[in-house]
VOBA-1610 file (N, C-alpha, C; in pm, whole numbers, padded with zeros to 5 digits, always signed):
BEGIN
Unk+10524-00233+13060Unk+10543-00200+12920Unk+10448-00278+12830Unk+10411-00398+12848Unk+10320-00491+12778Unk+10154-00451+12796Unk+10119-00338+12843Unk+10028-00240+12888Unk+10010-00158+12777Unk+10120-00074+12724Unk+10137+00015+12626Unk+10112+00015+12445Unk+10089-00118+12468Unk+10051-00142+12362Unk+09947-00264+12309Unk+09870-00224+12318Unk+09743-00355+12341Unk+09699-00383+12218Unk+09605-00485+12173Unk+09577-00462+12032Unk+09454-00400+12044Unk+09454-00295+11944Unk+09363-00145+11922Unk+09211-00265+11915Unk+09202-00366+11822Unk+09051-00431+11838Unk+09095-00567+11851Unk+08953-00677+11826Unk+08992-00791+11884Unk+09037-00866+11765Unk+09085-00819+11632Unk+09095-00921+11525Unk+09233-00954+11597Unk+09333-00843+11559Unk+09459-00972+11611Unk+09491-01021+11667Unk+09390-01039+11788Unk+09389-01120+11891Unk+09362-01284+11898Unk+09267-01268+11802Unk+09183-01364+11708Unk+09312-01478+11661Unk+09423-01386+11586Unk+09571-01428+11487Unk+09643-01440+11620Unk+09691-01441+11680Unk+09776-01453+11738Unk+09851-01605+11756Unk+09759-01688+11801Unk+09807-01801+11788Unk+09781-01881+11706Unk+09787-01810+11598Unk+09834-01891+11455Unk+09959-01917+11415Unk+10053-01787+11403Unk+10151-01801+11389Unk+10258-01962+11432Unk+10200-01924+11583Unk+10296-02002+11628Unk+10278-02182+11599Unk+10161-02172+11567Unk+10082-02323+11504Unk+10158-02336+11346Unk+10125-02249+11297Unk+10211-02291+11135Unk+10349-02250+11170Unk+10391-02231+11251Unk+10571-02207+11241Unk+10634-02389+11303Unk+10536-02396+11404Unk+10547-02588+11459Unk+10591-02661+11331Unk+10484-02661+11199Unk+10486-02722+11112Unk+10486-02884+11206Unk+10345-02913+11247Unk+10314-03035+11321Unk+10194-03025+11348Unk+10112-03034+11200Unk+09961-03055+11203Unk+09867-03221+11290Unk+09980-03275+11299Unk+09930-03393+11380Unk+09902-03359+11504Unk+09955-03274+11595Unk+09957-03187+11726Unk+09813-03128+11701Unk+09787-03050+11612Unk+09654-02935+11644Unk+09505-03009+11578Unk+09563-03097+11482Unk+09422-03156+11423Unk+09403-03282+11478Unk+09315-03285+11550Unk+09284-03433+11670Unk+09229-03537+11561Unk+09170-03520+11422Unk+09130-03597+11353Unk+09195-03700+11292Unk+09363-03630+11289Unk+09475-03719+11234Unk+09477-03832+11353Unk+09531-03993+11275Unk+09604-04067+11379Unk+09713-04078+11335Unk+09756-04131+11505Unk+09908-04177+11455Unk+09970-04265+11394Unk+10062-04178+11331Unk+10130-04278+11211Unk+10045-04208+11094Unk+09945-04146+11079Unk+09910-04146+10945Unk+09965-04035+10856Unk+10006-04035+10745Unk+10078-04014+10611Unk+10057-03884+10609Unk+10109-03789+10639Unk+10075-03644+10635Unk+10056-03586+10496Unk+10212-03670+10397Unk+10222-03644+10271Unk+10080-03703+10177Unk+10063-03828+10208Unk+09947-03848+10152Unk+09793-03776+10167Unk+09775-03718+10275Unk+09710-03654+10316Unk+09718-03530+10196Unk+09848-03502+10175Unk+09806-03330+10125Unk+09790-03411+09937Unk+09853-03520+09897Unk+09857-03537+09767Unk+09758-03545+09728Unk+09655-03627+09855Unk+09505-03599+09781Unk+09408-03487+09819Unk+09480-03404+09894Unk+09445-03274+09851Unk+09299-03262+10018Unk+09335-03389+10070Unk+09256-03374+10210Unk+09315-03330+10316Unk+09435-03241+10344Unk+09509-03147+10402Unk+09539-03038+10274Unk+09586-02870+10327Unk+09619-02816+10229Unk+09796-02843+10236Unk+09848-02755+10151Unk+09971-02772+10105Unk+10064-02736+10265Unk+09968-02667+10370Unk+10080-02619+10483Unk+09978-02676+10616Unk+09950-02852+10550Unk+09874-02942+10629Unk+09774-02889+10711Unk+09727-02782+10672Unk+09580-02784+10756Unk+09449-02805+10719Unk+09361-02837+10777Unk+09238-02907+10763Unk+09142-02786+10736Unk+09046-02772+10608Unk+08932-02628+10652Unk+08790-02727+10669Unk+08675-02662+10689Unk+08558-02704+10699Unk+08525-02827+10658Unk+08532-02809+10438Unk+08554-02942+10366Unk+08609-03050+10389Unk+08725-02994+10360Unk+08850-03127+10389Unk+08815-03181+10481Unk+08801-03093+10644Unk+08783-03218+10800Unk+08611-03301+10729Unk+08566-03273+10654Unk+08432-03345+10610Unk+08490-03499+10552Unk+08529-03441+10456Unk+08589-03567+10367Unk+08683-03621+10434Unk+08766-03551+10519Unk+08834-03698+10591Unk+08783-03818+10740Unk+08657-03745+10731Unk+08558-03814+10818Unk+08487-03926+10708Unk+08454-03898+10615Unk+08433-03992+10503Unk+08513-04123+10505Unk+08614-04093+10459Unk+08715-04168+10445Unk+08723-04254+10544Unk+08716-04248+10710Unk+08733-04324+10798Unk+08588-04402+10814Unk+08474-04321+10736Unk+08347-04376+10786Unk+08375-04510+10671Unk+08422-04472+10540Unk+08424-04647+10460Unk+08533-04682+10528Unk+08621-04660+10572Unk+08720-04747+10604Unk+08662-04854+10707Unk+08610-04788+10813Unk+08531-04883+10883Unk+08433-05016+10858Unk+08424-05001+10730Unk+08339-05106+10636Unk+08447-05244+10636Unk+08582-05143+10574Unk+08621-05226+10499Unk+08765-05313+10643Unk+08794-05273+10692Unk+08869-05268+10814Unk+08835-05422+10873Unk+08770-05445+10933Unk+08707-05606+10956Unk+08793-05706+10878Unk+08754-05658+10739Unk+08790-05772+10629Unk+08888-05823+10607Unk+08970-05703+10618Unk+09118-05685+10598Unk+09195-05765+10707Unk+09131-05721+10822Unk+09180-05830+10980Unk+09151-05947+10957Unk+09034-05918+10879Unk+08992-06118+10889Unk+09114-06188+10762Unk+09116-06130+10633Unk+09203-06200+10544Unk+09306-06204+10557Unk+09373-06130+10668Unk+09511-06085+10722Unk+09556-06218+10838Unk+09458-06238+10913Unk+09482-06296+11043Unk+09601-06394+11016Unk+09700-06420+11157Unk+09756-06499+11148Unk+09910-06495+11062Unk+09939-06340+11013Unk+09983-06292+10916Unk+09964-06379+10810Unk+09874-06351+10737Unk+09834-06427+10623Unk+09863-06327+10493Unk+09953-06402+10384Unk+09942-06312+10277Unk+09810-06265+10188Unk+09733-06162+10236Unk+09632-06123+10139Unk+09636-06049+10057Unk+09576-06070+09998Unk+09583-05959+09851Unk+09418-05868+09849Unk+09446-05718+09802Unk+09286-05667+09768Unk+09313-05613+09674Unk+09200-05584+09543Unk+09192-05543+09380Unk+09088-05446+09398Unk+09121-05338+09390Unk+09058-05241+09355Unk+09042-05169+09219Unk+08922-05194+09145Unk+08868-05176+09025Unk+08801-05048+08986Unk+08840-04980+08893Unk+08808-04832+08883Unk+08921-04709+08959Unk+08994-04766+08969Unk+09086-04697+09108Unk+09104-04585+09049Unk+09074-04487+08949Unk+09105-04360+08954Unk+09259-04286+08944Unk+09243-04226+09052Unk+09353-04123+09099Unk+09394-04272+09253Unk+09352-04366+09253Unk+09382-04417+09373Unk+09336-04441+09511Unk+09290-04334+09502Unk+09247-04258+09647Unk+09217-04350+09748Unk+09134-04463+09681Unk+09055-04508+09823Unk+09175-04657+09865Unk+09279-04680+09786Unk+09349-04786+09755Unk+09492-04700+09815Unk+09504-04582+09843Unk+09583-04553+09941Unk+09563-04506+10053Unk+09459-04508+10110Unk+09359-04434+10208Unk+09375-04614+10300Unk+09359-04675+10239Unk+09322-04800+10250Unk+09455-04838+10343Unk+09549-04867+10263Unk+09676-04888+10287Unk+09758-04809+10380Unk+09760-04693+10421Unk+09823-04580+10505Unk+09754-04668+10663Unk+09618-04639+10599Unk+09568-04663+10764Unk+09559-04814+10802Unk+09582-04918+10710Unk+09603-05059+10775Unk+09756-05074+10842Unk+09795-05037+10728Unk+10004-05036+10768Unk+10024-04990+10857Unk+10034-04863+10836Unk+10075-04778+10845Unk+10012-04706+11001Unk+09901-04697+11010Unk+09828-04684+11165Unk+09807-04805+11223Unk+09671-04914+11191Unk+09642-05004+11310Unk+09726-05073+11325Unk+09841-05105+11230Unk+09947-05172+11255Unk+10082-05183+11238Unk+10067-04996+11313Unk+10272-04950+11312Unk+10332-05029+11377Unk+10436-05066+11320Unk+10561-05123+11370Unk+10520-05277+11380Unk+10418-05376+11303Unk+10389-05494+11353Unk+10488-05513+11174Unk+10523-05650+11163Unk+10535-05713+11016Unk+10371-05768+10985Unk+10346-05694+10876Unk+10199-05791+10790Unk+10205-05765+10666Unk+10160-05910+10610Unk+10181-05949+10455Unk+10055-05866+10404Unk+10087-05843+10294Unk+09943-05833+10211Unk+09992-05738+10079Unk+09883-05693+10006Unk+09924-05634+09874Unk+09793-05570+09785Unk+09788-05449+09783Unk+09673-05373+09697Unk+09706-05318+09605Unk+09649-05380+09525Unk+09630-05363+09325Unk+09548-05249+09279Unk+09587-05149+09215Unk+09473-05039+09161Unk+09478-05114+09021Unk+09333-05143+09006Unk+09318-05149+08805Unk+09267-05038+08724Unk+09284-04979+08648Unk+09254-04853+08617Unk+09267-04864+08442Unk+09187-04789+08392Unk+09227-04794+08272Unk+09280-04696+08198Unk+09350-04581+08252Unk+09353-04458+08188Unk+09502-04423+08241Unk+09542-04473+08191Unk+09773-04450+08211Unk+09829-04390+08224Unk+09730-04243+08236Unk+09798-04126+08334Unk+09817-04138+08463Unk+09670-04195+08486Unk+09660-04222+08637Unk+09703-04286+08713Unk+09709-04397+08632Unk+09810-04509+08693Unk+09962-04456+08728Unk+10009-04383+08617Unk+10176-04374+08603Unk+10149-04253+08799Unk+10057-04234+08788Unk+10068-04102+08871Unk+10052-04193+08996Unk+10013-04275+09035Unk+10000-04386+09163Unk+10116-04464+09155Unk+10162-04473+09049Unk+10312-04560+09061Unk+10384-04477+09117Unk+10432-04342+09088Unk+10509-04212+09140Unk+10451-04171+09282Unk+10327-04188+09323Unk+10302-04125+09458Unk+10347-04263+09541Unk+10314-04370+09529Unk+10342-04458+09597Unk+10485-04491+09603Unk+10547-04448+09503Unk+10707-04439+09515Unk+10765-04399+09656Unk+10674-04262+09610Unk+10764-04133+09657Unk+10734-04173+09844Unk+10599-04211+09842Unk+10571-04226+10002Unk+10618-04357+10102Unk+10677-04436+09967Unk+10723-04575+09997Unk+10650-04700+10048Unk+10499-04708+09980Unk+10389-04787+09999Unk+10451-04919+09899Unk+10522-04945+09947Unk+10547-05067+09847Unk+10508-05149+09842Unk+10366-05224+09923Unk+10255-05316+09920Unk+10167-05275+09796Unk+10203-05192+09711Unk+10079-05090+09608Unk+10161-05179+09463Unk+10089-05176+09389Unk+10051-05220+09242Unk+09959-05151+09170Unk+10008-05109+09051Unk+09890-05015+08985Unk+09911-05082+08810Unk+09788-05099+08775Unk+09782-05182+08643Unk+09673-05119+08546Unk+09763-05076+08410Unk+09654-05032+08362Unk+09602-05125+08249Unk+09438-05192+08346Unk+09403-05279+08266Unk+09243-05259+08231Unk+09186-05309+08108Unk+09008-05338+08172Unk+08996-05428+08239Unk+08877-05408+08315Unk+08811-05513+08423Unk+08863-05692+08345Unk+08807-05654+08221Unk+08743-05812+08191Unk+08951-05861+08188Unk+09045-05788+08138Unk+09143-05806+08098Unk+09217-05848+08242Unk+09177-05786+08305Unk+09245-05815+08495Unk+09223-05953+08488Unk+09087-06007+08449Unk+09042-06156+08502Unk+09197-06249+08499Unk+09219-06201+08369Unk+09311-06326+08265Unk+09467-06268+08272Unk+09481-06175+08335Unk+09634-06132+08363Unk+09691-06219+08417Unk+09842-06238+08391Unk+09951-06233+08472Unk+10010-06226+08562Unk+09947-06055+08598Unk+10021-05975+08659Unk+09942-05956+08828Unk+09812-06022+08822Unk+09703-06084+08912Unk+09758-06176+08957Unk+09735-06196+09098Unk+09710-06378+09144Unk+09603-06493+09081Unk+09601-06589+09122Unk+09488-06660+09091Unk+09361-06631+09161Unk+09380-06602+09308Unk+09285-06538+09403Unk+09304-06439+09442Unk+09188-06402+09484Unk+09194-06271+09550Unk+09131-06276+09677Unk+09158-06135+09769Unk+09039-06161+09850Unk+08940-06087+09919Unk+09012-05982+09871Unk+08899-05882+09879Unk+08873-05760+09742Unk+08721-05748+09671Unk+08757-05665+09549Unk+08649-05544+09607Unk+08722-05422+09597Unk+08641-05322+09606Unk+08596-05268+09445Unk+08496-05181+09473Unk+08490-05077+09305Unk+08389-04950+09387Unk+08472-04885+09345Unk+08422-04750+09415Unk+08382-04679+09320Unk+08209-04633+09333Unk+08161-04527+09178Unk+08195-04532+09076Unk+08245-04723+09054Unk+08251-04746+08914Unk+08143-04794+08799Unk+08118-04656+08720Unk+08040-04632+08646Unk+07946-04737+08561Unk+07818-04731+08535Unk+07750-04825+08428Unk+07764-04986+08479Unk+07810-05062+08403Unk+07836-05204+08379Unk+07983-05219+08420Unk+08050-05135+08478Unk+08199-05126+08521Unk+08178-05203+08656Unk+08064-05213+08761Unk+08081-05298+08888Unk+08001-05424+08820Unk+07955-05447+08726Unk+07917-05580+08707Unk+08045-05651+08658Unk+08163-05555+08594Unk+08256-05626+08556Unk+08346-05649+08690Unk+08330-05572+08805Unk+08405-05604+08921Unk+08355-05718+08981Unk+08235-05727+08983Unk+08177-05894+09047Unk+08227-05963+08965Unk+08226-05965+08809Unk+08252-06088+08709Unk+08409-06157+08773Unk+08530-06022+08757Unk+08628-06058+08872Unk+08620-06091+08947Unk+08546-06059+09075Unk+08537-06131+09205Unk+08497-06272+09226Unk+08393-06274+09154Unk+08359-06436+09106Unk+08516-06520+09046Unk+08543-06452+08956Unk+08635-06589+08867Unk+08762-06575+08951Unk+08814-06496+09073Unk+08907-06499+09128Unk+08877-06529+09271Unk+08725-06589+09290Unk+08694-06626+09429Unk+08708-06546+09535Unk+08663-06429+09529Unk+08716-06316+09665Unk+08603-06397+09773Unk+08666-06342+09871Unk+08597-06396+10011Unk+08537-06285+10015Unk+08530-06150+09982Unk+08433-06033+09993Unk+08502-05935+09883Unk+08320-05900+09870Unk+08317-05740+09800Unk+08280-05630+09803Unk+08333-05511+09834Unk+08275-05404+09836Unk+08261-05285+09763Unk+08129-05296+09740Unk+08065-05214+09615Unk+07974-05102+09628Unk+08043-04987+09589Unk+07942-04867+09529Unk+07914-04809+09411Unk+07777-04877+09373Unk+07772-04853+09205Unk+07725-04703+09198Unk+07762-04701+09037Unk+07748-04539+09010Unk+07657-04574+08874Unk+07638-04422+08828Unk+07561-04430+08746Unk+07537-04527+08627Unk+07394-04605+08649Unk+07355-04785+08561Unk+07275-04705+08484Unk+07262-04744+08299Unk+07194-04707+08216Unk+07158-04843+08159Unk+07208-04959+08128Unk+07205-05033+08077Unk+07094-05140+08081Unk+07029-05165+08217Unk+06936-05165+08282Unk+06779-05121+08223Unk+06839-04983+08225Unk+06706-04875+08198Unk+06668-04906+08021Unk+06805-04901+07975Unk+06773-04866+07821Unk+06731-05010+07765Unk+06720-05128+07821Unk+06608-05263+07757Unk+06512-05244+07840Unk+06472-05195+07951Unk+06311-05138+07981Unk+06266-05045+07875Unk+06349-04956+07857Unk+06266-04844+07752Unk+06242-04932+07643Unk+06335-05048+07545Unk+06289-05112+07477Unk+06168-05187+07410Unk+06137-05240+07572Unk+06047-05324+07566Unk+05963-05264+07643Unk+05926-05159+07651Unk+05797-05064+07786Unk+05696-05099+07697Unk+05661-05085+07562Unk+05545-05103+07494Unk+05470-05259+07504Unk+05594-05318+07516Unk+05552-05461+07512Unk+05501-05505+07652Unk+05566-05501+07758Unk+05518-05443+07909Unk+05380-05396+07961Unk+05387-05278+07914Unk+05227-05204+07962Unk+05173-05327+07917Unk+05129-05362+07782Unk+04997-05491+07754Unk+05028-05611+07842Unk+05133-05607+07910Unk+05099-05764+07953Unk+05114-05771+08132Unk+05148-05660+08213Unk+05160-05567+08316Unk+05156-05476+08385Unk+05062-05477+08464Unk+05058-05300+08490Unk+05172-05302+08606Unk+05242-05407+08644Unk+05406-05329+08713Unk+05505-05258+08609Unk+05421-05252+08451Unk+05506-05173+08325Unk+05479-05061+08382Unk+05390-05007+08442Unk+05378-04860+08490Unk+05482-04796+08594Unk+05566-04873+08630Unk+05687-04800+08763Unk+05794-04777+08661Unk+05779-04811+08543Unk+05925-04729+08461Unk+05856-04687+08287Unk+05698-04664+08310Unk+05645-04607+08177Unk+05716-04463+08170Unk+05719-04407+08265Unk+05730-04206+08211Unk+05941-04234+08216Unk+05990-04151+08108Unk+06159-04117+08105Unk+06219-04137+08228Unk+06157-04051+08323Unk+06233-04039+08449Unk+06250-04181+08577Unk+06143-04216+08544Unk+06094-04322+08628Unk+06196-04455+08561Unk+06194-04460+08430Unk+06279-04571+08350Unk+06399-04534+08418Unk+06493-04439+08427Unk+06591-04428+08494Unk+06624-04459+08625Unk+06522-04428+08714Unk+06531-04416+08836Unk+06508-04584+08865Unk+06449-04680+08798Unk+06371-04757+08853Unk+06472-04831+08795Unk+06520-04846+08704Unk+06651-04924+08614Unk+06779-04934+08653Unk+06825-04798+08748Unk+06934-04806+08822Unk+06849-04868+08956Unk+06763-04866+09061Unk+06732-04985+09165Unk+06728-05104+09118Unk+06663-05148+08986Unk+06670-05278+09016Unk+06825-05338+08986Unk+06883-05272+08875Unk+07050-05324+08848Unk+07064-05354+08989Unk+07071-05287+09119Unk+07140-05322+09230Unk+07114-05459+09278Unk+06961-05466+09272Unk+06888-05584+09370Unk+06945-05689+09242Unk+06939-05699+09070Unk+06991-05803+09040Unk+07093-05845+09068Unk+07189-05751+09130Unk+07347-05781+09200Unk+07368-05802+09309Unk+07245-05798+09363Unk+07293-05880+09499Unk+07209-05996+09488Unk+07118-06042+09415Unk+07074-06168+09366Unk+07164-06291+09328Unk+07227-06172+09224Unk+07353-06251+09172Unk+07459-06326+09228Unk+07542-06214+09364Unk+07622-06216+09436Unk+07563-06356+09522Unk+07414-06360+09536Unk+07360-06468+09600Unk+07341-06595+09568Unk+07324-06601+09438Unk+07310-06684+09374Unk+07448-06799+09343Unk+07546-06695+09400Unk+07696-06833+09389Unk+07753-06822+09555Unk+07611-06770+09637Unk+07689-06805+09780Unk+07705-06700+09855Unk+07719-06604+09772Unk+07766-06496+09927Unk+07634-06455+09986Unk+07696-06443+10100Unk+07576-06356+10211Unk+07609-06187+10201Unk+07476-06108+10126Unk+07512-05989+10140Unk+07429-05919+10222Unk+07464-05751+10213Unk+07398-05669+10297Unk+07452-05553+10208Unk+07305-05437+10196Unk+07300-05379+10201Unk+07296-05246+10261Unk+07350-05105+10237Unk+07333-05010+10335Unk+07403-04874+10284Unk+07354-04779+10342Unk+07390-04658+10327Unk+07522-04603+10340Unk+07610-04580+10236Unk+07745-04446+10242Unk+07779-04342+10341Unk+07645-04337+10425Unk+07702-04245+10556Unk+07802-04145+10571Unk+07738-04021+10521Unk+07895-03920+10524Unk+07936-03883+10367Unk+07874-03949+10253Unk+07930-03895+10116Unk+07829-03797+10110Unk+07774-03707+10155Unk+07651-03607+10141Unk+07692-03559+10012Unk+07825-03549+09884Unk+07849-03480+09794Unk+07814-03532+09697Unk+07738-03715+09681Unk+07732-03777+09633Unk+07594-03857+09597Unk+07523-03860+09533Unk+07346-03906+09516Unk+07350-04092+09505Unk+07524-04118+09460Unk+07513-04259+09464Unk+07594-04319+09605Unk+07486-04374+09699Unk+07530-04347+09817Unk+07515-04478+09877Unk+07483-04633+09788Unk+07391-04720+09815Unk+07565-04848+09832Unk+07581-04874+09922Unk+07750-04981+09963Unk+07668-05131+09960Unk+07706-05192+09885Unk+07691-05364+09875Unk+07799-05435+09913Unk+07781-05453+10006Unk+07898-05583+10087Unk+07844-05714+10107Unk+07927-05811+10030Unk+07900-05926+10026Unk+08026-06028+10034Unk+07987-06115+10122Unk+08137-06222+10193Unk+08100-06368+10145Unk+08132-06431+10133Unk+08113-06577+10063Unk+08166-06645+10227Unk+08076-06741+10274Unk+08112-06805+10405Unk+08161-06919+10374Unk+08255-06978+10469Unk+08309-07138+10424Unk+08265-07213+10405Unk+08123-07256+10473Unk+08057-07291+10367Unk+07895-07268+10345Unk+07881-07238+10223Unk+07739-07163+10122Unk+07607-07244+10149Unk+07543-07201+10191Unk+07434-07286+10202Unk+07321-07290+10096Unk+07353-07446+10050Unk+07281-07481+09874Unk+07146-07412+09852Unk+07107-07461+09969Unk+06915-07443+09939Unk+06937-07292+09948Unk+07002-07133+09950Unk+06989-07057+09971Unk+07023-07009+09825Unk+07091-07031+09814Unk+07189-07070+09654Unk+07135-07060+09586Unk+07050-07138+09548Unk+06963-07247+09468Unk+06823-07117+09455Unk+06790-07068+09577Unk+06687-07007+09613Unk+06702-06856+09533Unk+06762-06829+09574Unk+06896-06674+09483Unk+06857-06737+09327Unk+06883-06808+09267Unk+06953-06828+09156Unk+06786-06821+09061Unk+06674-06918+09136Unk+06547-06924+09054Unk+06480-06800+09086Unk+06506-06701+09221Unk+06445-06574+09205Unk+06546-06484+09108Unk+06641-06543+09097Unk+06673-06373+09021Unk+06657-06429+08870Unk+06585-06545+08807Unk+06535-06586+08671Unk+06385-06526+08668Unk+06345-06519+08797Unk+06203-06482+08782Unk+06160-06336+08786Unk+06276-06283+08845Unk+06272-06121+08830Unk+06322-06074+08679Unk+06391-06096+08656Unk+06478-06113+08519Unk+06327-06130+08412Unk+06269-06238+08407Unk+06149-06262+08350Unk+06029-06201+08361Unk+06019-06139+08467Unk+05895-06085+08497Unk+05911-05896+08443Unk+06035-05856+08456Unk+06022-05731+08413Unk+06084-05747+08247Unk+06085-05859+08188Unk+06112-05859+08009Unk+06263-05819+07975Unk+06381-05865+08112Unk+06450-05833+08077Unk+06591-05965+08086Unk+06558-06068+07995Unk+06600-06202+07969Unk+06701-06184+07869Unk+06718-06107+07828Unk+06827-06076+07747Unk+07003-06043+07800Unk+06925-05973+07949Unk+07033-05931+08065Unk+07082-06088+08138Unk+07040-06192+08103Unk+07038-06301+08191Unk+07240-06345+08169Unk+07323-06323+08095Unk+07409-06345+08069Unk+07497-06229+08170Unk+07453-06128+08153Unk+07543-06024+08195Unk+07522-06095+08356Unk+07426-06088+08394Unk+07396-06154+08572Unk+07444-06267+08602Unk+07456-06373+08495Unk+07555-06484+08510Unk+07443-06558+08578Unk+07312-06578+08533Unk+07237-06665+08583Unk+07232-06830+08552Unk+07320-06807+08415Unk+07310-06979+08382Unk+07449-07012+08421Unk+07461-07118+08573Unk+07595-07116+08598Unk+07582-07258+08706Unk+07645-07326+08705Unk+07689-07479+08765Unk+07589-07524+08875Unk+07497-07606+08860Unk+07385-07604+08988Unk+07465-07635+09122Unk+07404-07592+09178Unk+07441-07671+09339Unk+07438-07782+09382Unk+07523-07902+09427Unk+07527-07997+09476Unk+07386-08025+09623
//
């Protein structure tokens, strides 16, 4: 009898075992990308599963993303953790959250189901929709290691509602002078590391355009940011290298490197920098008179405050 009725072409053949996949309702079973333990609900809130948890083309993209920074940041977390150690991480610019529950699902919650570990991640945000909306998702999913504060950067420094330390500060594609205000934090709260992806720097560019006239006569390196485009382009590279000058200049050892996997994204450039137990002066020291001389050499001494170049010599 199962003869008598065949399917006439090959589409519903194609469907067939679909059904029985969305009737499971157990997307952890069919999508090998999920691990275990990880947050199904969170998964769909940020919209990287659909509403009847399945993964399409995109989404399995971006949640390959997600594990490719996590891997950055994963190390750190073990290291400030060890020993169950209470750590704390501040995430600046936090948005909608995303990367500050992405964060949290898969430390807890996966590499370390069912263990007890201390710790605690802060979203700072300045826009109180967003926040109220991370207080409610983190409710609802029961991340109760989560804190969401709606503060500015500079206002986090001097809170309350902060520790005295920290120890790890991320800022993810936070805009302009928004990751110089995440180092300014990281500095005055001593993080043992930071991880940074800056987004679009103007601030940079617009005292080159200032002073380009004055430049050309006294340099022809005025010529890598004479034409509009070039001032931009060349104003957002150097902002970076003065920030990891900077970052150098009170000790940390950084590294630079590529975002790997944000293909949706042109700002793709991750600054990770760890402060070691202990800083080595002459390196310090070394950081601190090159990034006065870069600062000086492209006419832009005015920025010397924002970089935090005049700051306690080294022993």
């Amino acid at each position: 009898m199962q003869k008598t009725s065949p399917p006439p072409t090959g589409k519903t053949s194609r469907k067939a075992p679909a059904p029985a996949t969305a009737k499971a309702g157990r997307p952890e079973q069919v999508i090998e990308e999920l691990r275990p333990g990880q947050s199904i609900e969170l998964l769909k809130a940020l919209h990287i599963l659909t509403r009847e948890g399945k993964l399409n083309q995109d989404t399995r993209r971006k949640l390959k993303q997600v594990y490719h920074l996590y891997q950055f940041i994963a190390p750190l977390l073990e290291e400030v953790s060890a020993g169950d150690r209470d750590f704390t991480l501040a995430d600046h610019g936090a948005g909608k959250s995303y990367l500050g529950f992405i964060l949290y699902d898969l430390f807890f919650n996966v590499a370390h189901q069912g263990e007890k570990k201390n710790g605690h991640i802060y979203g700072i945000e300045t826009r109180a929709e967003l926040v109220d909306k991370s207080r409610a998702l983190a409710a609802q999913l029961g991340f109760a290691r989560m804190s969401f504060l709606n503060l500015l950067v500079a206002d986090a420094t001097t809170s309350a509602e902060l520790p005295d330390t920290v120890d790890i500060v991320t800022a993810l594609h936070a805009c302009d002078t928004a990751t110089d205000d995440a180092i300014a934090f990281g500095l005055a709260k001593q993080a043992r590391h930071m991880v940074l992806v800056p987004c679009c720097q103007a601030e940079v560019a617009s005292v080159l355009k200032k002073s380009r006239a004055l430049n050309l006569a006294k340099t022809p390196l005025a010529e890598l940011w004479r034409h509009p485009l070039h001032t931009r382009e060349f104003g957002s590279q150097i902002t970076n290298v003065l920030r990891c000058l900077q970052l150098e200049a009170h000790g940390y050892q950084v590294t630079v490197t590529e975002l790997v996997g944000w293909e949706h994204s042109m700002k793709n450039e991750l600054i990770l920098a760890s402060r070691p137990a202990t800083p080595n002066p002459g390196k310090t020291r070394a950081a601190q008179m090159r990034l006065q001389q870069v600062l000086d050499e492209l006419g832009l001494g005015e920025l010397s405050t924002r970089f935090a170049v005049q700051i306690a010599a080294q022993p």
